[in-house]
N, C-alpha and C positions, 0 to 999 in steps of 0.2 A: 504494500500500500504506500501512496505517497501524499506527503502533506505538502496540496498545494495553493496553501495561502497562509505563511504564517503568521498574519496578521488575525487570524479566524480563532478560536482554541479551539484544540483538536480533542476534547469527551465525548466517553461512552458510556451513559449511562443506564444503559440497557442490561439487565440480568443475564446473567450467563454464568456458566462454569469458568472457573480459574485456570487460564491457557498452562501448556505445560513448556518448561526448556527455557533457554534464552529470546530473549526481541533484540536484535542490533536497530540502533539510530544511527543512521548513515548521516553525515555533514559533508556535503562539498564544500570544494575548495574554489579558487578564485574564476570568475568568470564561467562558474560551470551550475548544475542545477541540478534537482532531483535524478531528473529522465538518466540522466550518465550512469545513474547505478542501477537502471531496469536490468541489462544481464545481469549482476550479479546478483538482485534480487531472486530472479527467474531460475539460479543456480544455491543460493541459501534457501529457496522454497522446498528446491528437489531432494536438497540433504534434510528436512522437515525443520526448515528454521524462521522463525518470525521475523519481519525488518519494515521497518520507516524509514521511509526517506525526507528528509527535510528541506524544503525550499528557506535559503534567508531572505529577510528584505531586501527587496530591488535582485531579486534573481527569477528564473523559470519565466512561469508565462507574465506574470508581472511585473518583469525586469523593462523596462523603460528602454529605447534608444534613441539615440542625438541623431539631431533633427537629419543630419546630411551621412549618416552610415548607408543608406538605401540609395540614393542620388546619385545620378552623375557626377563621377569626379570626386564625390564627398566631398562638399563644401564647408568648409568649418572643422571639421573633422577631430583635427589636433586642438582646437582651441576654444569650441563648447562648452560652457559651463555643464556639467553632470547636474542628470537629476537626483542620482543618489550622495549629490556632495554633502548634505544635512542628514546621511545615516550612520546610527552610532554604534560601536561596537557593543554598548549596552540592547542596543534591539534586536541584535543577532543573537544574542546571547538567550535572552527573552523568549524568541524564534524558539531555541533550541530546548531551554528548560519546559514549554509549552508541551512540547513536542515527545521529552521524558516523562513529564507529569499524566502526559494521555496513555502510555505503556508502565504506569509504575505495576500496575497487577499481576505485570510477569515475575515470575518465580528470579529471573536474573535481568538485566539489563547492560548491554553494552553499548558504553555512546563510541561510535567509532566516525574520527573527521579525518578530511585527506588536504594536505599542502596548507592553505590560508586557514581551511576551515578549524585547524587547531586552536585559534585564536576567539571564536567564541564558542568551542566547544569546552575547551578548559575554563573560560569565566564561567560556564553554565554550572560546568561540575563543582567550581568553587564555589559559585552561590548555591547551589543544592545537591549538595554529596549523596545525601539520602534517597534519590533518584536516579542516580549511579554506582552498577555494581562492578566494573571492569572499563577501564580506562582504554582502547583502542586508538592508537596513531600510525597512517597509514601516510609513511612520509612527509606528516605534516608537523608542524609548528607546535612545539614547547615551549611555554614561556616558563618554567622553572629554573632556569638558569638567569636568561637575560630577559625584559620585561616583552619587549615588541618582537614580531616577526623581521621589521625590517632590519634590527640588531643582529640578528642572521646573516641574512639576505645579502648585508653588505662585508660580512666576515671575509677572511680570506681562505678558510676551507671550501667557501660557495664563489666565491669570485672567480677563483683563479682557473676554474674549469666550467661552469657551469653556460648553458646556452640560454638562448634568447631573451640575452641584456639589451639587444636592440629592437624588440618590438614595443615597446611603452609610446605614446603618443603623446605630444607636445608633455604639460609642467603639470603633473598632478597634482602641486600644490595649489595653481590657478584653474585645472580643471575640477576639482574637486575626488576627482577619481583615478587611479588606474586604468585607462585606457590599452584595451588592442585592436586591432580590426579583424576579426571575423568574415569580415567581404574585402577582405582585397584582391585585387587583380593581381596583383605583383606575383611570379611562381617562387620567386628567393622569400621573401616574406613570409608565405606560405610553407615553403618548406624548412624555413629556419623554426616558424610555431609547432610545428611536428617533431620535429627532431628535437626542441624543445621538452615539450611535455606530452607526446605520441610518437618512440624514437622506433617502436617497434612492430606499431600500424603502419602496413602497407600504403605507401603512396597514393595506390588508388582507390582504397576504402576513406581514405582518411578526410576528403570533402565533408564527407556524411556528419560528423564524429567536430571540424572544427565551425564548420556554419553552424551548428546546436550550440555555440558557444554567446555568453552575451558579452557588449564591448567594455563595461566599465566592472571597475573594485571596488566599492566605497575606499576613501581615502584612509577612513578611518580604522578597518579590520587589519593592516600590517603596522600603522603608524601608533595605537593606543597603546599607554602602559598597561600591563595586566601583573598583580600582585597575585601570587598565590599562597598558600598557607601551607602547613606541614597540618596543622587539623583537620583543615577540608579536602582539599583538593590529595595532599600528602597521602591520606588516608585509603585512596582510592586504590587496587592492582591496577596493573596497567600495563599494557602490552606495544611492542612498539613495532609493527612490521618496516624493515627497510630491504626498500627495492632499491637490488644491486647497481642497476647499469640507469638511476635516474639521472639525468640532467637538469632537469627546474631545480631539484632540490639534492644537492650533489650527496655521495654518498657519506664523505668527508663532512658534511654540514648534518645529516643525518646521525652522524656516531656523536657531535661537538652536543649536538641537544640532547639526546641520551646521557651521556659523560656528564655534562653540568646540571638535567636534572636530576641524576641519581647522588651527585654531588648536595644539590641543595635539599633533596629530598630521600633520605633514606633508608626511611621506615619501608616503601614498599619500591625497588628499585623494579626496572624496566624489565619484562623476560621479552625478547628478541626474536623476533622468527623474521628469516633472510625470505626474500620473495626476488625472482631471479624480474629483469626486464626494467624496465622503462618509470615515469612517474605516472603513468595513468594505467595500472593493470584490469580498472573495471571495462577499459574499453578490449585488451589486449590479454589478456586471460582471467576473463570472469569468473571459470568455474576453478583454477586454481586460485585465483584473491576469496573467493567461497569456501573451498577447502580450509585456508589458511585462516580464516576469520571462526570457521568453527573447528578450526584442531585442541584434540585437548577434552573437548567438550563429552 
């Protein structure tokens, strides 16, 4: 099932038996939406596993875009102010705990976010631990070490290898957003975003997979501070899958986030499971990211 509005709240108040097993809460990451994790939904159903998917503000079918993405030429393009410049990494966060609160009746709960999406999926857990029973990062953003994503992002274990540092559009900090383009023409642009974050999608599937893509970040989900606690958020297990051959999110920047959250956070250190391939494996092996999401269990 997927949650697509979450501005809505998602209750069931309907009588029913007590579901059995884990619910995964699926969080994407930047520029991406629900729909990206239907396969691996499709393949955590087959292995008999529960999952929501969670749209944040200004993503899915309610993600907004600038005025000249569709237009000839794209006029403005670089230099539109975002409609999602005024959203905060508190209403994703919101999004998110919404979204835990509608599945608390399962027996387990795991919120699991990928790349940006760690960043309001860890405030959620901080703000309510008690709606989280296993911590899941699939490549994405720990703030237990250093507060922001972009504190990463700009490290030199992500720098010094990592690709597609040149698709961002004009000044995020005047557009209010993170900008990419999704409709470009260009074939270098195009295949620098694949190789980027789909290194292992075939060329000519790959259309399909980056036009589902919307063009803005909020500015705010890599730029906010987020504090976390050793009572709340510490409290949680938590599992860390890193995909070996990522580019968006180097492997190198991967083990720095592990390493300094297990550092500031010790009571329940990271268990690790290696996942072979690229940064997006819901697109490039669902039913392996499926597998790996309920091993163990």
């Amino acid at each position: 099932m997927s949650a697509t509005s979450p501005r809505t709240p998602l209750t069931d108040s309907r009588p029913g038996p007590v579901p059995s097993g884990t619910v995964f809460v699926l969080v994407h990451g930047a520029w991406h939406a629900s729909w990206q994790w239907a396969s691996t939904q499709r393949a955590l159903a087959r292995l008999g596993a529960a999952s929501l998917a969670v749209d944040l503000p200004g993503h899915g079918f309610e993600a907004p875009l600038p005025s000249g993405l569709l237009l000839p030429g794209q006029p403005d393009l670089a230099t539109e102010k975002s409609a999602l410049a005024g959203v905060t990494l508190e209403e994703c966060a919101e999004a998110v705990v919404t979204a835990l609160r509608s599945v608390r009746r399962y027996p387990k709960v795991a919120l699991v976010s990928h790349s940006a999406g760690g960043a309001p999926a860890s405030l959620a857990a901080e703000r309510a631990p008690e709606l989280v029973d296993e911590l899941i990062h699939l490549s994405s953003f720990v703030p237990a070490g250093r507060p922001r994503f972009a504190d990463y992002l700009t490290s030199p274990e992500q720098t010094a290898t990592a690709r597609g540092q040149g698709l961002m559009l004009g000044d995020p900090e005047a557009i209010g957003a993170f900008r990419i383009n999704p409709r470009s023409a260009d074939p270098a642009y195009v295949e620098e975003l694949r190789l980027a974050f789909y290194d292992d999608v075939p060329a000519e599937s790959f259309a399909r997979w980056y036009q589902a893509l919307s063009p803005d970040l909020p500015l705010a989900v890599p730029t906010t501070p987020i504090t976390l606690t050793r009572e709340r958020w510490g409290r949680i297990p938590r599992t860390f899958i890193r995909c070996a051959e990522d580019w968006a999110c180097t492997p190198a920047m991967q083990d720095l986030m592990i390493a300094e959250a297990d550092a500031a956070m010790p009571d329940q250190p990271f268990t690790v499971r290696p996942l072979p391939g690229s940064h997006s494996p819901f697109a490039a092996r669902p039913e392996e990211l499926a597998a790996t999401l309920t091993g163990g269990r």
